[in-house]
C-alpha atoms as a printed R data frame, in Angstrom:
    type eleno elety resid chain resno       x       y       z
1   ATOM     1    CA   UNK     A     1  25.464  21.730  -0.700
2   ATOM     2    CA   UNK     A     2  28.343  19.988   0.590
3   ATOM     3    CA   UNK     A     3  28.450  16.177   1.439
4   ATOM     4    CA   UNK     A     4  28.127  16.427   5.204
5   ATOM     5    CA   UNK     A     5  24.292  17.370   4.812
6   ATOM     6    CA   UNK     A     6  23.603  14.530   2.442
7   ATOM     7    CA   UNK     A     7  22.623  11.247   3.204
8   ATOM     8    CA   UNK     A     8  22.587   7.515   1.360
9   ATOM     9    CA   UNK     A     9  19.565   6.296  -0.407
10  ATOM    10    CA   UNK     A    10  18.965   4.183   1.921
11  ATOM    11    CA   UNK     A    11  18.285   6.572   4.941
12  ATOM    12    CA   UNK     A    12  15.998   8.496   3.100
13  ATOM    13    CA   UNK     A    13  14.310   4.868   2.299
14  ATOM    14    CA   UNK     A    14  14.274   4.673   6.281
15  ATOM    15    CA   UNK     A    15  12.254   7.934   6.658
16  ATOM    16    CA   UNK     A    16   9.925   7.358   4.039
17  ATOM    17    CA   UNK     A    17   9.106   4.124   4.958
18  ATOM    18    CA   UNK     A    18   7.638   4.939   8.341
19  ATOM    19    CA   UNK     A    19   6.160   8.288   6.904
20  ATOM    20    CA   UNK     A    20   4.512   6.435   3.597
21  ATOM    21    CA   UNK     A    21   4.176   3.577   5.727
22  ATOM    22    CA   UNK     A    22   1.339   4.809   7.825
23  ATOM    23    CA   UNK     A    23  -0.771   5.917   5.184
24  ATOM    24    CA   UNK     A    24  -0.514   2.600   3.194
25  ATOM    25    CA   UNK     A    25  -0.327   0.159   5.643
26  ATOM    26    CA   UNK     A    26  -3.050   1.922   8.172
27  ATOM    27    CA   UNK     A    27  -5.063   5.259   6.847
28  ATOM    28    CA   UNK     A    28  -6.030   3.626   3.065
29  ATOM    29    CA   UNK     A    29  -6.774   0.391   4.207
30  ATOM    30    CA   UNK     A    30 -10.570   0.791   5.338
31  ATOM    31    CA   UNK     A    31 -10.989   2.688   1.911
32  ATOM    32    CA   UNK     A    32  -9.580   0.228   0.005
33  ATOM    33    CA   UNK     A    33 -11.410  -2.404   1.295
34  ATOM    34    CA   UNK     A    34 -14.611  -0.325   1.607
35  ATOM    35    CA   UNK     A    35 -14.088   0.719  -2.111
36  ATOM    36    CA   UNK     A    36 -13.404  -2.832  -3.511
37  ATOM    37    CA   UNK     A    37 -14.670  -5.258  -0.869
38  ATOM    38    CA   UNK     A    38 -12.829  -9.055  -1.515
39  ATOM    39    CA   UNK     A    39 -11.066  -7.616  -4.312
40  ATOM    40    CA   UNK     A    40  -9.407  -5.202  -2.314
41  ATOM    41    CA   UNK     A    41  -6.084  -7.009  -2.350
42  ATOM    42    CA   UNK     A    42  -6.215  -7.514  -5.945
43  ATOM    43    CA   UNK     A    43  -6.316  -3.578  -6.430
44  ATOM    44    CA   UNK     A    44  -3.182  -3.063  -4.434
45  ATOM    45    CA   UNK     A    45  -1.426  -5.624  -7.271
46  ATOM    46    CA   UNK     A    46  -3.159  -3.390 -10.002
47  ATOM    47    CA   UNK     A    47  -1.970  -0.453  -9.127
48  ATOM    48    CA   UNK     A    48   1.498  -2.024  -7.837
49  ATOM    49    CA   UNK     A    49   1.838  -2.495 -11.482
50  ATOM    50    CA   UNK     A    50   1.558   1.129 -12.379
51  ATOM    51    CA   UNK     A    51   3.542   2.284  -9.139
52  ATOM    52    CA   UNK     A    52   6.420   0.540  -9.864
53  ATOM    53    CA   UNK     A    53   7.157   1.900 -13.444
54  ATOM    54    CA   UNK     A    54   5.709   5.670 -12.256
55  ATOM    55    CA   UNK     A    55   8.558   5.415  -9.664
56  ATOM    56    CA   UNK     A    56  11.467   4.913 -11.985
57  ATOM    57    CA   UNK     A    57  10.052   8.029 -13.812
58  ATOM    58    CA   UNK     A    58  11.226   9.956 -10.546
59  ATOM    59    CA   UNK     A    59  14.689   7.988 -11.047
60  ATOM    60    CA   UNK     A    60  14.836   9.699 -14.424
61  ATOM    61    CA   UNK     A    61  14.253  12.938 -13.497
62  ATOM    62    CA   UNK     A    62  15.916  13.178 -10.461
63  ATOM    63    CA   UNK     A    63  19.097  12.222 -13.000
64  ATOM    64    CA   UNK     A    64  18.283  14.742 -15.284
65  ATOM    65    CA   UNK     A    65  17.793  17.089 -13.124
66  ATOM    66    CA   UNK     A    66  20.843  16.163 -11.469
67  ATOM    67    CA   UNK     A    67  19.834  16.148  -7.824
68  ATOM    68    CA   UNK     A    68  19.595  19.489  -7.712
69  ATOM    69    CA   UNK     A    69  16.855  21.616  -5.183
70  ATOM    70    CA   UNK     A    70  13.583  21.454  -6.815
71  ATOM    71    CA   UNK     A    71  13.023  25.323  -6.783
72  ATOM    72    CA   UNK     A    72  15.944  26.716  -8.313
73  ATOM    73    CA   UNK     A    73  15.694  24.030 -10.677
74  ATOM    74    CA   UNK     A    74  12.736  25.204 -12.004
75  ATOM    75    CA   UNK     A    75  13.622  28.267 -11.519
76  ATOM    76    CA   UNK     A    76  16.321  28.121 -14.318
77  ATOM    77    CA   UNK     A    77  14.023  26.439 -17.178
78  ATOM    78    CA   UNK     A    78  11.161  28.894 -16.522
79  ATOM    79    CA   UNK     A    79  11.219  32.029 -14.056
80  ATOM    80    CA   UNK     A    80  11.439  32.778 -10.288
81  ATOM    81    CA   UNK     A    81   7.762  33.721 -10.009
82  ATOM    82    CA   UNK     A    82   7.085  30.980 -11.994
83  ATOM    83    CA   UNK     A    83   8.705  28.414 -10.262
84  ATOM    84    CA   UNK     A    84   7.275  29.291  -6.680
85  ATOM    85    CA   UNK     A    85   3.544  29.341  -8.793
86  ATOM    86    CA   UNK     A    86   4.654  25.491  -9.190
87  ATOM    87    CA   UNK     A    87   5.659  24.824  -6.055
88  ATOM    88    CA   UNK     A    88   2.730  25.877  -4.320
89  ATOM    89    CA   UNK     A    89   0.952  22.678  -5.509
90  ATOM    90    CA   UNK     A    90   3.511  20.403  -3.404
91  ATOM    91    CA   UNK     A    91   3.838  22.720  -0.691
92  ATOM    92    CA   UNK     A    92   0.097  22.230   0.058
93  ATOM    93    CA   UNK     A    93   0.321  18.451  -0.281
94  ATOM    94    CA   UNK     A    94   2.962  18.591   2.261
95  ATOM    95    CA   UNK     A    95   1.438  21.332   4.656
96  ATOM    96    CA   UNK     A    96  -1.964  18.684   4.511
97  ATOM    97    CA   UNK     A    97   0.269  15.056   4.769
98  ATOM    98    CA   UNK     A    98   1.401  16.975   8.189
99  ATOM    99    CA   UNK     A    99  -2.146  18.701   8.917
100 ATOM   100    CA   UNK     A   100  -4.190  15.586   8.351
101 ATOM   101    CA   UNK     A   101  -2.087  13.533  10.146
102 ATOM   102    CA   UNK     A   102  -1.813  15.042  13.544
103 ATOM   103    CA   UNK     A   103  -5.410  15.686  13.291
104 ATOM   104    CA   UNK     A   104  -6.018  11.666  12.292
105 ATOM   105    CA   UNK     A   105  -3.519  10.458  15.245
106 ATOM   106    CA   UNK     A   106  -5.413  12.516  18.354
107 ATOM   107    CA   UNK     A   107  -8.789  11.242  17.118
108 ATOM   108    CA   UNK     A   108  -7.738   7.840  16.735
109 ATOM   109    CA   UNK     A   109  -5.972   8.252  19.906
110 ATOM   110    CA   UNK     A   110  -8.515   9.956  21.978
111 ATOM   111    CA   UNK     A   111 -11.094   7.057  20.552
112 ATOM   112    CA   UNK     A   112  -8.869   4.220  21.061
113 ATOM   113    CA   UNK     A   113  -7.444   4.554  24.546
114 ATOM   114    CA   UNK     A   114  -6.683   8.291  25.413
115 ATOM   115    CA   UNK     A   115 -10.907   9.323  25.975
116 ATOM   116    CA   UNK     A   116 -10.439  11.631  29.083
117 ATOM   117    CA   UNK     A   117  -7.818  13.095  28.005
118 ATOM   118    CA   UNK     A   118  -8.018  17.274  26.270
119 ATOM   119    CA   UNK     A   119  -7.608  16.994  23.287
120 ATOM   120    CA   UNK     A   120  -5.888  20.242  22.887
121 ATOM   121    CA   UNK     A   121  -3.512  18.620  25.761
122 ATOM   122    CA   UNK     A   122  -2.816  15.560  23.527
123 ATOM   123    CA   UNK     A   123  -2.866  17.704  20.384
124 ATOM   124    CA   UNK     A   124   0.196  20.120  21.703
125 ATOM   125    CA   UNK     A   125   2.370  17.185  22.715
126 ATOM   126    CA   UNK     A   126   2.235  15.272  19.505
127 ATOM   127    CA   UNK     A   127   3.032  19.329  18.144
128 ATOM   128    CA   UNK     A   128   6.075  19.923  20.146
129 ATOM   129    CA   UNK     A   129   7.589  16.583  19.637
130 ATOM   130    CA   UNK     A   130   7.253  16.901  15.850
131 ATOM   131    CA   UNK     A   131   8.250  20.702  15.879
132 ATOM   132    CA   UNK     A   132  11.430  19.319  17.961
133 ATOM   133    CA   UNK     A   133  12.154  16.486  15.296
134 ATOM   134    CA   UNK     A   134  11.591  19.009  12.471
135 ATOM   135    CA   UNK     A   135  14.124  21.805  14.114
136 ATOM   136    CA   UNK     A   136  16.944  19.188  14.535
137 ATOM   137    CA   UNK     A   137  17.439  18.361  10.957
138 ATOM   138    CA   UNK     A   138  16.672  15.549   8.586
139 ATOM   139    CA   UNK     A   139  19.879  13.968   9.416
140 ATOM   140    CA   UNK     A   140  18.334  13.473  12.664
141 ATOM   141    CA   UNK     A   141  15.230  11.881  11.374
142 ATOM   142    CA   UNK     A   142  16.805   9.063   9.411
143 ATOM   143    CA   UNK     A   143  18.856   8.322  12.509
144 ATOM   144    CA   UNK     A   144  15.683   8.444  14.572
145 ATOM   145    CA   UNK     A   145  13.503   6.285  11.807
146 ATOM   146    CA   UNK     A   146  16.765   3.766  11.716
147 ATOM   147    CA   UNK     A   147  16.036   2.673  15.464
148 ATOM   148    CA   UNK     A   148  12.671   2.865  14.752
149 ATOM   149    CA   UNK     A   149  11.653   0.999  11.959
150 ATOM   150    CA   UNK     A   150  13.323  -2.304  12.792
151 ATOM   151    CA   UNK     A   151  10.710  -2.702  15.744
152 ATOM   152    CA   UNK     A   152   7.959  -1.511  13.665
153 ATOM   153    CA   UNK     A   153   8.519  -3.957  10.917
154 ATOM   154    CA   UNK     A   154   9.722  -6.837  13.480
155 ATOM   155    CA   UNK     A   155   5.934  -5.966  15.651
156 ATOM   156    CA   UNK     A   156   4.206  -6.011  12.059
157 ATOM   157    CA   UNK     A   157   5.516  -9.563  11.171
158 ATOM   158    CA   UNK     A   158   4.674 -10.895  14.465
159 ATOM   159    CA   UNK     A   159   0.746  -9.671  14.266
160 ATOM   160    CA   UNK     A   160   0.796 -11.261  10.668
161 ATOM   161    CA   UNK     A   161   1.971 -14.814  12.461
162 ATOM   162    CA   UNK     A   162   0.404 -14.351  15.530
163 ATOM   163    CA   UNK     A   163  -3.048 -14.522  14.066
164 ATOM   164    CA   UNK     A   164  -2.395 -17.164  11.331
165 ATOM   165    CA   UNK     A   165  -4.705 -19.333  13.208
166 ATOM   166    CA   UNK     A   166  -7.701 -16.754  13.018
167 ATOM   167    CA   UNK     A   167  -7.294 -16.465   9.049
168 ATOM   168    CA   UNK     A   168  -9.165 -18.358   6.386
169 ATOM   169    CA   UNK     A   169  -7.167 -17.874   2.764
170 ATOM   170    CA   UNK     A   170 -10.533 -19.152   1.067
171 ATOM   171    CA   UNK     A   171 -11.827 -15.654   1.743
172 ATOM   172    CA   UNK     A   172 -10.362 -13.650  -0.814
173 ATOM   173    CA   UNK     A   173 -12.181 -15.497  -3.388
174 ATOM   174    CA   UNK     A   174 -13.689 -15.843  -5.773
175 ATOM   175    CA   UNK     A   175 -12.444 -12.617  -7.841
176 ATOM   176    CA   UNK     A   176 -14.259 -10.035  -9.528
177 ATOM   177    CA   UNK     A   177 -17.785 -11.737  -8.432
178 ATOM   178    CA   UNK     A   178 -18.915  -8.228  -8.986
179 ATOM   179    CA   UNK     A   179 -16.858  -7.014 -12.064
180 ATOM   180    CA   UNK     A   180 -14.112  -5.184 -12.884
181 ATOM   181    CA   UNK     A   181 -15.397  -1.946 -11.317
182 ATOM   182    CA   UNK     A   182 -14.336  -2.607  -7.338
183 ATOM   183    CA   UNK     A   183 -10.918  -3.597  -7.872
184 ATOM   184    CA   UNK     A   184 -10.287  -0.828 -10.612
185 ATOM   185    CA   UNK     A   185 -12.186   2.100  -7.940
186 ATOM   186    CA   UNK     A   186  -9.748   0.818  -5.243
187 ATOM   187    CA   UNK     A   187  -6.711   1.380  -7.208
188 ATOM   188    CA   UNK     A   188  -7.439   5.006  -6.991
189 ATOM   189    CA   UNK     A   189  -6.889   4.523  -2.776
190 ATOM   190    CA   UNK     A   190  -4.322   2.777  -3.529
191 ATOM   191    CA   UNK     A   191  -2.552   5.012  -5.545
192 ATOM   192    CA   UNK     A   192  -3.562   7.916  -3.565
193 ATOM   193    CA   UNK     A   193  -1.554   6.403  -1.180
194 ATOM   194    CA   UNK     A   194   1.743   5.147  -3.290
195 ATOM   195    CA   UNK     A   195   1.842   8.787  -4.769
196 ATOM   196    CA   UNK     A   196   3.246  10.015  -2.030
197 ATOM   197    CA   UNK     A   197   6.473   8.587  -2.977
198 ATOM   198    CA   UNK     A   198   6.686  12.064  -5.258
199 ATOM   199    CA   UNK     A   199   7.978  13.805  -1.628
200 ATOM   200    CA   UNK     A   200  11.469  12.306  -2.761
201 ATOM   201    CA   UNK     A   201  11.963  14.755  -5.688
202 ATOM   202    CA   UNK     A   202  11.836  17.690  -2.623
203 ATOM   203    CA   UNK     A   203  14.616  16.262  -0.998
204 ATOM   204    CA   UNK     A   204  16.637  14.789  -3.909
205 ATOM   205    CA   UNK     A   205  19.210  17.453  -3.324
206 ATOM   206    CA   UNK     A   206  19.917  15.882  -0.022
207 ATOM   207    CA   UNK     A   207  20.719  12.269  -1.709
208 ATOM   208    CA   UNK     A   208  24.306  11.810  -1.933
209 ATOM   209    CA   UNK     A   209  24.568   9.470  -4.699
210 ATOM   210    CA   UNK     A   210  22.623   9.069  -8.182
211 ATOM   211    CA   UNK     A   211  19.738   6.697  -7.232
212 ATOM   212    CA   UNK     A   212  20.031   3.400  -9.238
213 ATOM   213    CA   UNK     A   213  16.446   1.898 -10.727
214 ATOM   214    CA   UNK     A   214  16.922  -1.378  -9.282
215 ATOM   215    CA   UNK     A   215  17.109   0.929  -5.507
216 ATOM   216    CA   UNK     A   216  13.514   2.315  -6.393
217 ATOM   217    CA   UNK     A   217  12.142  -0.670  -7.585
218 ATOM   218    CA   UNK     A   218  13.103  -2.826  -4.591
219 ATOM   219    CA   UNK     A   219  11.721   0.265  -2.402
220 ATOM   220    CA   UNK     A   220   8.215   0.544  -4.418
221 ATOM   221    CA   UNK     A   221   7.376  -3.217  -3.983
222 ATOM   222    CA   UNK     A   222   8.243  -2.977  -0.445
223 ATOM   223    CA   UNK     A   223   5.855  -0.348   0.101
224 ATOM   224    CA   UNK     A   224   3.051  -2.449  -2.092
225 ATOM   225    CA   UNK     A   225   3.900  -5.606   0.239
226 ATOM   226    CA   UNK     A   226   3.611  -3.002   3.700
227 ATOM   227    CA   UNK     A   227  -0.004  -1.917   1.911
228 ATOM   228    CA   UNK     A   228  -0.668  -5.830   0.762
229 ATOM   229    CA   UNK     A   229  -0.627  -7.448   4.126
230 ATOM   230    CA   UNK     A   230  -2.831  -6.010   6.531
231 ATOM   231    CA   UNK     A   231  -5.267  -5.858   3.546
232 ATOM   232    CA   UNK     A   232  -4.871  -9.477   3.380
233 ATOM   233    CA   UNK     A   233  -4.976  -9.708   6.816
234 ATOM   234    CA   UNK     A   234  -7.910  -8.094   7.529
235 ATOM   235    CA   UNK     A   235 -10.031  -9.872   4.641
236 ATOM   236    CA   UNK     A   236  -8.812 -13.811   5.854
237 ATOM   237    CA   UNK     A   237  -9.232 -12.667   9.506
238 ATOM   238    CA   UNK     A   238 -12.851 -11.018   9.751
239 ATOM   239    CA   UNK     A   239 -13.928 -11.168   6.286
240 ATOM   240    CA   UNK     A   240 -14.576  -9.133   3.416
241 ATOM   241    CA   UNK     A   241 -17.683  -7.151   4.844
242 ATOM   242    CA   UNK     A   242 -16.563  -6.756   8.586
243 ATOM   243    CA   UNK     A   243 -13.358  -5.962   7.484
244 ATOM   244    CA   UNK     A   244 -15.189  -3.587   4.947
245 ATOM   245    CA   UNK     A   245 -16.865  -2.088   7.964
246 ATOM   246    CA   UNK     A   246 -13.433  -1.097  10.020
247 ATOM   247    CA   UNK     A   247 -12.378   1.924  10.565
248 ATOM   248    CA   UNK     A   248  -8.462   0.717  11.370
249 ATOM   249    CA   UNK     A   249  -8.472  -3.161  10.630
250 ATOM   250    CA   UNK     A   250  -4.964  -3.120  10.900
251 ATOM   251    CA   UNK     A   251  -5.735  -2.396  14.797
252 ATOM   252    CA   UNK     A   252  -8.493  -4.387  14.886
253 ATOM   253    CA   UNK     A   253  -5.769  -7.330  13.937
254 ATOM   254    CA   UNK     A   254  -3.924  -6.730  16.971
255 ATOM   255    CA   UNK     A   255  -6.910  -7.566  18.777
256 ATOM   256    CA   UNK     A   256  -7.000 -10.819  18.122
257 ATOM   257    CA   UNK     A   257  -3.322 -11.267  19.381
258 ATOM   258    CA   UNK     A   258  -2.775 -14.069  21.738
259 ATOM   259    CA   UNK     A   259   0.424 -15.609  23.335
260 ATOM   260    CA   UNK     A   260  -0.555 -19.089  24.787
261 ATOM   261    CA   UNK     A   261  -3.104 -19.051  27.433
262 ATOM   262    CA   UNK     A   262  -2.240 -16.251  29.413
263 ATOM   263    CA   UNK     A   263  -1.017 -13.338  27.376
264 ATOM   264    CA   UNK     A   264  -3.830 -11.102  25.220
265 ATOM   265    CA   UNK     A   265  -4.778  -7.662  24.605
266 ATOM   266    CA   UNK     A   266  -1.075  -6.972  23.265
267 ATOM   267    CA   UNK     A   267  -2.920  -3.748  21.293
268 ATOM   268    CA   UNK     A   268  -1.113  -1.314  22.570
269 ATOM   269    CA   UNK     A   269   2.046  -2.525  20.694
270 ATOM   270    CA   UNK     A   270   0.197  -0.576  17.916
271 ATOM   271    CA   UNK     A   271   0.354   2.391  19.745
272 ATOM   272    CA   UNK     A   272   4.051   2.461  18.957
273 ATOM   273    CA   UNK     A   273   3.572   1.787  15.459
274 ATOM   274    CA   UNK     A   274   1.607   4.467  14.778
275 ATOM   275    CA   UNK     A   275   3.182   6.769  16.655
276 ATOM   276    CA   UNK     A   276   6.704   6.354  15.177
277 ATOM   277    CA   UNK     A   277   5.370   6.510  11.223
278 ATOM   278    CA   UNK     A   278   3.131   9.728  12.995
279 ATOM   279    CA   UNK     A   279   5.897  11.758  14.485
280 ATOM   280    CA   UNK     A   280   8.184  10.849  11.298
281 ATOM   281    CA   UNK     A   281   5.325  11.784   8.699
282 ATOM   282    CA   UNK     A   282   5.060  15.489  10.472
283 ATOM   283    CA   UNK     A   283   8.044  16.373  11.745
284 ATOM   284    CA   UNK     A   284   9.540  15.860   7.989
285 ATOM   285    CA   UNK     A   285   6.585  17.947   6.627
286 ATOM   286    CA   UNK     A   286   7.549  20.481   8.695
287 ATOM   287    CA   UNK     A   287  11.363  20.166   7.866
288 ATOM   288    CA   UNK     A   288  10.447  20.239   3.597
289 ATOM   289    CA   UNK     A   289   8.206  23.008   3.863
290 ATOM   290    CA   UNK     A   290  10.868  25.083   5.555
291 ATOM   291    CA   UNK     A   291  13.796  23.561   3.160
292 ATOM   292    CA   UNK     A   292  11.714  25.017   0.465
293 ATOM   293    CA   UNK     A   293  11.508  28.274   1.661
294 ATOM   294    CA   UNK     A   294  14.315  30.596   0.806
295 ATOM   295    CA   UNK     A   295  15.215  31.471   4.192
296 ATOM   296    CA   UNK     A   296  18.392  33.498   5.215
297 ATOM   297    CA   UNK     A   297  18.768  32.502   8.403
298 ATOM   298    CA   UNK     A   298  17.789  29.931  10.595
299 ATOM   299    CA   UNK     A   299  15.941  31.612  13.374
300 ATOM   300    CA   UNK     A   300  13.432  32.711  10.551
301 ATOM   301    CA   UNK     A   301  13.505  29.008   9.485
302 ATOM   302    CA   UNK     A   302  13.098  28.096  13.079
303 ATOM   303    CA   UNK     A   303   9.769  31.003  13.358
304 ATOM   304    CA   UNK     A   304   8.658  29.344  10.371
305 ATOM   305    CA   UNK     A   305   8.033  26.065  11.351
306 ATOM   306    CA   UNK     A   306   7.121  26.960  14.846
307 ATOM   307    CA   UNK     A   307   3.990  28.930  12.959
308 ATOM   308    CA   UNK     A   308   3.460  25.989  11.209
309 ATOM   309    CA   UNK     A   309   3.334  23.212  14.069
310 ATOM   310    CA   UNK     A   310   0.892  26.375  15.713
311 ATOM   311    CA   UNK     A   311  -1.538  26.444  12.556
312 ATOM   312    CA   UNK     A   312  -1.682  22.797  12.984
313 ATOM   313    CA   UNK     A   313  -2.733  22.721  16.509
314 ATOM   314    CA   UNK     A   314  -5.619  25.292  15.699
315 ATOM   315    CA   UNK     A   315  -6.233  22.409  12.510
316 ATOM   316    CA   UNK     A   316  -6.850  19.597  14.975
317 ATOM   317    CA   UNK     A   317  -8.866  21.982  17.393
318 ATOM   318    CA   UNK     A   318 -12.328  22.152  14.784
319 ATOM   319    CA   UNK     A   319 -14.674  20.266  15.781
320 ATOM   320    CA   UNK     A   320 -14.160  17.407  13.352
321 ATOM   321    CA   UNK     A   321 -15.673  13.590  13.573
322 ATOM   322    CA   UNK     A   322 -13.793  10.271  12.831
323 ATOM   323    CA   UNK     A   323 -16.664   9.905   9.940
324 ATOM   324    CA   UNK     A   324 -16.279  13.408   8.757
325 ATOM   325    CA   UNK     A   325 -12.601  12.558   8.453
326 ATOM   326    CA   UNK     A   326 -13.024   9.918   6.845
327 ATOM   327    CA   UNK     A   327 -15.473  10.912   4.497
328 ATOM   328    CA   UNK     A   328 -13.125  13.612   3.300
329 ATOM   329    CA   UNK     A   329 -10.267  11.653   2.756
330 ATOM   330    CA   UNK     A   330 -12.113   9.360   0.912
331 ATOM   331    CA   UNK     A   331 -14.204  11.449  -1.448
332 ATOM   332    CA   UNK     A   332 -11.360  13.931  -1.938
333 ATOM   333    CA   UNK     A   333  -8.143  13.874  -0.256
334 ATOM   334    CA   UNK     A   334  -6.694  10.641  -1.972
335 ATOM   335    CA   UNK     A   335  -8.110  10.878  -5.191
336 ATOM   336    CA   UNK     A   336  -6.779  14.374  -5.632
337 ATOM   337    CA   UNK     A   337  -3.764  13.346  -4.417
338 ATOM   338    CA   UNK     A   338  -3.587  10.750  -6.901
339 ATOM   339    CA   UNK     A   339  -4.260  13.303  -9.925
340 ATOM   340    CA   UNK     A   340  -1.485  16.497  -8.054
341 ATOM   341    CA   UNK     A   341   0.963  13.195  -8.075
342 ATOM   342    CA   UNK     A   342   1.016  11.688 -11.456
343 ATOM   343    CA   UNK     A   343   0.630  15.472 -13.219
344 ATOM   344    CA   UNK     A   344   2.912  17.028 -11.377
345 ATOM   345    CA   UNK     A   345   5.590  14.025 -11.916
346 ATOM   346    CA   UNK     A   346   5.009  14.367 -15.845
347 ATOM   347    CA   UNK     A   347   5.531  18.031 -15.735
348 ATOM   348    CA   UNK     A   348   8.827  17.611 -14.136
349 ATOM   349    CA   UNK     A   349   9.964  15.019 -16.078
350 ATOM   350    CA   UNK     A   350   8.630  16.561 -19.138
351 ATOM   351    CA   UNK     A   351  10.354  20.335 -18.110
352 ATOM   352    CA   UNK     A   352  13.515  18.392 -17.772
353 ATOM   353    CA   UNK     A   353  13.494  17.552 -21.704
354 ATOM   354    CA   UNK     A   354  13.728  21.009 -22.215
355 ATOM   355    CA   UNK     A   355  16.924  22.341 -24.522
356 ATOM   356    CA   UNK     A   356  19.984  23.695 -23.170
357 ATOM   357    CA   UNK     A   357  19.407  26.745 -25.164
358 ATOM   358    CA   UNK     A   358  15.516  27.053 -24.444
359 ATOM   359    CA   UNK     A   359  16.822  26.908 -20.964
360 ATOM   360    CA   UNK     A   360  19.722  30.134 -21.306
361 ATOM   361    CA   UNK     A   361  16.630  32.463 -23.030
362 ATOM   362    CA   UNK     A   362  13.829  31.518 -20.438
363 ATOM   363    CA   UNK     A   363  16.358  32.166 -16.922
């Protein structure tokens, strides 16, 4: 592939910030606190201490496998049919991190502030945009996620000091006043939502440079401090069993929002932080599952995500419930997540300690 469709570290870092971003800083929260209670925030630390040596395993085997496309790397240490049996795993993990998403954004739009609106109408819009993002390239999305994530970041440092006034540190203690067992079950949210950091070995090939392990290790703990502080947040601000209660604390945070004596109900700023991680989080599902695919030509590339983006619409269209969603993400979505990640990260690594020769006899 030649240089002008590879990007720096650090755009990639930009896109997966606002696509990982959502889940840890927004869709895990409730779990994690519902899971672990006041010891929520010590299970993000707990598994932040697992996360950040699991993520320079993907440093080491995106060297040894020397940035090369996932699939024909495989490919060459096993066989074609072979291969595409072990890419259907992350192919489905990708088609459901778009899926789920769209179909998590027009509930929690419709029940928020959108409630008259169709919800095929919403549905279709958040679609096209995504599909639109998706056709234009990932080049696109990092410059799109660079103009977006500064406001993002800058709005989720302001909610944090806006409401210092509401929060009460004394709250997250004392520890483990019920055991080890709440923090250790919410570590298994909180992974479920780190994991997703395992998207990066599908688009290594786009990477320009080797990635350095200091570069992943700054980028982990930046992800554990995005899924620390509404956690935090939510626990000093309403409490351990309100917060426990929420279905999107982080929202509920910008609630309390209030500039002086006149200014309030600065919510909707959220709306533009969860739509930008949103339209980021699909839109590049869309663009790997297609930059899998061994396409010929790009008007079958462009048919195939179009069917996609379609498939999704019909997705968002059953007639699921905020509870149902949220039951299913909970009891089975993250943790299996969790187990797909960290197995399907040893295999690669572990299929990349394979011998030269072993290599020659099995392509």
């Amino acid at each position: 592939m030649g240089s002008v469709n590879r990007m720096s570290f650090s755009q990639i870092c930009m896109i997966l910030m606002l696509m990982n971003g959502l889940t840890s800083h927004v869709i895990v929260n409730p779990m994690i606190l519902d899971s672990s209670g006041r010891d929520a925030w010590v299970s993000v630390i707990m598994a932040a201490v697992f996360y950040v040596p699991w993520s320079l395993l993907l440093v080491l085997f995106m060297k040894r496998s020397g940035n090369r496309k996932l699939q024909p790397w495989l490919a060459d240490r096993t066989k074609p049919w072979i291969s595409w049996v072990l890419m259907a795993p992350i192919c489905l993990y990708l088609y459901l991190i778009g899926g789920l998403t769209l179909l998590h954004t027009s509930t929690w739009t419709i029940t928020n502030y959108l409630p008259a609106t169709p919800k095929l109408v919403l549905v279709t819009v958040l679609a096209l945009v995504c599909l639109y993002m998706a056709k234009t390239g990932l080049r696109s999305m990092a410059i799109g996620a660079g103009v977006l994530l500064p406001l993002v970041v800058i709005l989720g440092i302001f909610v944090s000091v806006a409401n210092t006034a509401h929060k009460n540190y004394k709250l997250l203690f004392p520890l483990m006043e019920h055991g080890w067992v709440p923090p250790v079950h919410g570590m298994l949210y909180a992974g479920g939502a780190f994991i997703e950091l395992i998207v990066i070995i599908t688009m290594q090939h786009r990477i320009r440079s080797h990635v350095k392990p200091w570069h992943m290790v700054v980028f982990a703990l930046l992800m554990v401090w995005i899924t620390l502080g509404p956690v935090i947040g939510a626990i000093t601000e309403f409490g351990p069993y309100e917060a426990a209660k929420q279905a999107t604390s982080p929202y509920e945070q910008w609630r309390l929002v209030k500039i002086g004596d006149y200014v309030e109900h600065v919510d909707f700023l959220s709306v533009y932080q969860w739509l930008a991680g949103s339209t980021v989080r699909v839109s590049l599902s869309l663009f790997l599952l297609a930059e899998i695919m061994p396409f010929s030509s790009q008007t079958m590339r462009s048919r195939f995500i179009l069917a996609l983006t379609f498939s999704y619409i019909v997705l968002c269209m059953f007639p699921y419930s905020q509870q149902d969603f949220y039951n299913m993400m909970y009891r089975m979505y993250f943790p299996a997540s969790l187990i797909l990640g960290i197995a399907y990260s040893l295999l690669c690594v572990g299929m990349s300690f394979i011998p030269e020769k072993r290599r020659e006899r099995t392509t």
